[in-house]
C-alpha positions as CSV (number, residue, x, y, z in Angstrom):
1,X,98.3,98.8,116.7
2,X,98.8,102.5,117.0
3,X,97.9,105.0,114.7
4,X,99.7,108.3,113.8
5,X,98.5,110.7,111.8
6,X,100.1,114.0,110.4
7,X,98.2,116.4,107.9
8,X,101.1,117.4,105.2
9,X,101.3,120.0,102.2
10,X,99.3,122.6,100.3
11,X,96.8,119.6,99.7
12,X,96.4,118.9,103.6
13,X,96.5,115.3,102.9
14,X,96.4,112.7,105.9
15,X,99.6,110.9,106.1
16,X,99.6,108.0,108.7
17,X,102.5,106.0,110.5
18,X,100.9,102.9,111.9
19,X,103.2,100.8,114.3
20,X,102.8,98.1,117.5
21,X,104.8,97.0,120.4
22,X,107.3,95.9,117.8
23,X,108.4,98.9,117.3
24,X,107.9,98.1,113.5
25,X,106.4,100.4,111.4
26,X,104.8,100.8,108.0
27,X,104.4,105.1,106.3
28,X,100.9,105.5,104.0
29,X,100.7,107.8,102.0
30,X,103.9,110.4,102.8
31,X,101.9,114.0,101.5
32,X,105.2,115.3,103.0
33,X,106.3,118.5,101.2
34,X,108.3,120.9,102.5
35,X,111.7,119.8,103.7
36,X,110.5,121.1,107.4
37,X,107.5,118.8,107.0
38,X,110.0,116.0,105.8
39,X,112.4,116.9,108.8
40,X,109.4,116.5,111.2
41,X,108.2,112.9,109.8
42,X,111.6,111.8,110.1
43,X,112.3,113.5,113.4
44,X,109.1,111.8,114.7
45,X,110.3,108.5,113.6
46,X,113.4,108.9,115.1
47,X,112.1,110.3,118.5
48,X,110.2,107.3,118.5
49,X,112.9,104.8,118.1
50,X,110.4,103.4,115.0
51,X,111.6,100.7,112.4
52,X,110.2,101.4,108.8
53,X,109.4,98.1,107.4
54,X,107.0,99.2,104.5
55,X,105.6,102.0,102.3
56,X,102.5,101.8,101.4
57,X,100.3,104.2,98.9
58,X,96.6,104.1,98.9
59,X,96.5,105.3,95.2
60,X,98.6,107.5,92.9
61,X,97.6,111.1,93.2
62,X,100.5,113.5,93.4
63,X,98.8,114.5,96.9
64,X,99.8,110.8,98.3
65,X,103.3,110.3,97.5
66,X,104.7,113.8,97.9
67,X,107.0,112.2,100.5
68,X,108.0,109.0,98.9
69,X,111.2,109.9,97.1
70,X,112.5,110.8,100.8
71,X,110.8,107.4,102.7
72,X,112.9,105.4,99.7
73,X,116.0,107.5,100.3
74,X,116.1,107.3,104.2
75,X,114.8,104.0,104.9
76,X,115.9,102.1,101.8
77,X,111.8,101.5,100.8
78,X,110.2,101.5,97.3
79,X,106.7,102.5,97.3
80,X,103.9,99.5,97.1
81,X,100.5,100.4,95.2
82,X,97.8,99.0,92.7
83,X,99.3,98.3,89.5
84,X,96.9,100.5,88.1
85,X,97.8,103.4,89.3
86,X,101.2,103.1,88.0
87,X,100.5,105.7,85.2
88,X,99.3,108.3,87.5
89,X,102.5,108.1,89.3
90,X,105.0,108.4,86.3
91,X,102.6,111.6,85.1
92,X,102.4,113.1,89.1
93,X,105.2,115.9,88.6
94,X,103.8,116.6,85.2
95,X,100.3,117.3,86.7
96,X,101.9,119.4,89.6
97,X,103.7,121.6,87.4
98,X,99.9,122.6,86.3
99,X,99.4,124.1,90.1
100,X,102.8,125.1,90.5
101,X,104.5,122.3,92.4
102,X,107.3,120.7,91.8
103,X,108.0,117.7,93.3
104,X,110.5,114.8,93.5
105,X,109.3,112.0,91.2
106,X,108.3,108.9,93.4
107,X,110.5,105.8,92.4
108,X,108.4,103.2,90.8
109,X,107.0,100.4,93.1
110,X,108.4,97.6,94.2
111,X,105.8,95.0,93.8
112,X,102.1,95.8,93.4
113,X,99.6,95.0,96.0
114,X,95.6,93.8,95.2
115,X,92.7,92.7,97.1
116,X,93.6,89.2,99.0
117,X,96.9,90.2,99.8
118,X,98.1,91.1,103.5
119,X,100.1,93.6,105.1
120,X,102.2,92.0,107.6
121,X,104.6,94.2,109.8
122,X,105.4,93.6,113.5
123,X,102.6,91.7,115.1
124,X,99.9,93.5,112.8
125,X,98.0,92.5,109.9
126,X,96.0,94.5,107.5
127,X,93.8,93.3,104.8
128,X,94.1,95.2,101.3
129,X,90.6,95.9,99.8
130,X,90.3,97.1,96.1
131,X,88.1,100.6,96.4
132,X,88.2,101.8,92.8
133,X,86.6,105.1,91.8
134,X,88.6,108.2,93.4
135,X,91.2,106.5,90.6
136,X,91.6,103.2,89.0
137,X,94.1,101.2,91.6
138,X,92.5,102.9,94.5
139,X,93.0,100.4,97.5
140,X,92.0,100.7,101.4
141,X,94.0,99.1,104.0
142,X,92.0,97.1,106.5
143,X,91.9,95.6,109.6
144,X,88.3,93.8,110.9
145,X,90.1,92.5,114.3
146,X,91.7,96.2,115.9
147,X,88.1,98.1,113.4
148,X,89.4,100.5,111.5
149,X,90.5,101.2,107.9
150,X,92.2,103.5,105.8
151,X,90.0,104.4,102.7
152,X,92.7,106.9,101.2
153,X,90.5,109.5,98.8
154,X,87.5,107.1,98.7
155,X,85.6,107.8,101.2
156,X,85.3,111.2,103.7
157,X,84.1,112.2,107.0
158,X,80.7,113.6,105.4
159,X,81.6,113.7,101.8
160,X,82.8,110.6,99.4
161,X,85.8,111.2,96.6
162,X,86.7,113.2,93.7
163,X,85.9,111.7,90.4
164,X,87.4,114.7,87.8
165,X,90.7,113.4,88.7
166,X,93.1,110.9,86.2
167,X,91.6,107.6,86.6
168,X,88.1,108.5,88.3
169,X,84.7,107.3,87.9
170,X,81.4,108.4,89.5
171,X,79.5,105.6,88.8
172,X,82.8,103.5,90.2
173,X,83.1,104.9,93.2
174,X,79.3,105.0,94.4
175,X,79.5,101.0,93.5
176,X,82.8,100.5,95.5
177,X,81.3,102.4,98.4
178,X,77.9,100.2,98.5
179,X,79.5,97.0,97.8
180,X,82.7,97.2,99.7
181,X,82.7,99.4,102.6
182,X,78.7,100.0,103.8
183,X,78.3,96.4,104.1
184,X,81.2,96.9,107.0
185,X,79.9,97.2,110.3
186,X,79.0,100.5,112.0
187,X,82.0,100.0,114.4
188,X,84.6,100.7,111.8
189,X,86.7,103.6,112.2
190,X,87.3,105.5,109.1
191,X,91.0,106.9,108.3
192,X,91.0,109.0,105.5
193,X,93.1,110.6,103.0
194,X,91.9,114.8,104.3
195,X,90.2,115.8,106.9
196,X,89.3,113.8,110.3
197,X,88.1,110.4,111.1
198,X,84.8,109.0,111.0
199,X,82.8,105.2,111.1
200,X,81.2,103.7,108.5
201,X,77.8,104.1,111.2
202,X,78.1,107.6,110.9
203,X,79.0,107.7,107.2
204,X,75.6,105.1,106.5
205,X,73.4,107.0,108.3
206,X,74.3,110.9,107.7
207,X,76.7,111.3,104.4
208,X,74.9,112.7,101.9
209,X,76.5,111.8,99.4
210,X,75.3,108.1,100.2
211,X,71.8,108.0,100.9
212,X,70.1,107.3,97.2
213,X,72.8,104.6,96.8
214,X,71.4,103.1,100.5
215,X,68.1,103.0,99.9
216,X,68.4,100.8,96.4
C-alpha cells in the first residue's frame, strides 16, 4: 500500500490517498478547499491514472470533509463515517459560517462504518477501530500487516486531540488512547489528521499529554 498525503485549507488538515498495485484507490478525509486545492487533488489522481473506489471520513469536523461534495461529484462517491457523527456533519457549514467559511455541505453517508468492519479496496485491507473522544463517531483506519494507521484528530505527533469541539470528551479520549492505540506496538506508524507522522513508540514514550495515563 502507498500512502499520499496532501495538507489542505485554512485548517492545514492531513488529507490522504492511499492506493496499491491495483491502481485502486480510497480519499480520507478530503480538507480540500480552494478550487486550486481541489484542481490539484484531482489533477494528482488523474496524473496518476488512480481509480477512486471509496471515501472515507475519520470523523465529522468541517476540517475533514471540506472536499467531499467534489469527491461525490467527480467520482460518483458518498462519504462513509460513524453514525455518530452524522449530526456534526449536517451542522458543518453552520459552524463554518462562525470563522468565515463557507463551504459546500457534504452529502450524507452512504452507509456507516464501526469497529469490526473492513475496508477492502484493491489488494488492501484496513481494519476500522472506534477512537472516540476528539468527537463522538471518531474512527481510525488500521492496518497491523503493512503498520500503520490513520488516527484522524485523535492522536498527534507530540500532542493528543481537541476536546472543546461538538461531540468531545477529555475523559473519552484519554481512555480511547490507553485502551485502543498504546496497547499497539511501537512499530506503528501514526497518520494523523495535522501535522506529520509519528509511532505509537515515540508517542508512549515522549507525548506529554500521555504519560499520567501510562503510568496507571
Amino acid at each position: 500500500m502507498v500512502i499520499h498525503a496532501f495538507t489542505f485549507g485554512p485548517f492545514e488538515e492531513n488529507t490522504y490517498v492511499l492506493t496499491d498495485d491495483t491502481k485502486q484507490c480510497i480519499i480520507v478525509d478530503p480538507g480540500c478547499y480552494t478550487p486550486e486545492e481541489k484542481r490539484f487533488l484531482a489533477g494528482f489522481i488523474e496524473k496518476e491514472k488512480l481509480q477512486p473506489v471509496r471515501l472515507l471520513n475519520t470523523h465529522g469536523h468541517i476540517d475533514h470533509i471540506l472536499g467531499n461534495n467534489m469527491v461525490a461529484g467527480k467520482y460518483g462517491l458518498l462519504p462513509e463515517m460513524h453514525k455518530l457523527d452524522l449530526g456534526i456533519v449536517k451542522a458543518a457549514a453552520s459552524y463554518g459560517e462562525l470563522w468565515g467559511i463557507r463551504m459546500e455541505p457534504s452529502p450524507e453517508p452512504q452507509h456507516f462504518l464501526d469497529e469490526g468492519d473492513e475496508i477492502i479496496f484493491g489488494n488492501s485491507r484496513l481494519e476500522i477501530l472506534f477512537t472516540p473522544g476528539h468527537s463522538e463517531g471518531s474512527i481510525t483506519f488500521y492496518s497491523p500487516e503493512e503498520k500503520f494507521l490513520l488516527s484522524g484528530d485523535v492522536l498527534f505527533n507530540g500532542s493528543i486531540g481537541r476536546t472543546d469541539l461538538p461531540g468531545g470528551d477529555y475523559e473519552v479520549l484519554m481512555q480511547t488512547i490507553r485502551e485502543k492505540l498504546m496497547i499497539l506496538p511501537d512499530d506503528i506508524k501514526v497518520y494523523s489528521g495535522h501535522g506529520p507522522e509519528t509511532t505509537i513508540g515515540k508517542e508512549r514514550m515522549s507525548n506529554p499529554f500521555l504519560q499520567d495515563i501510562l503510568m496507571k
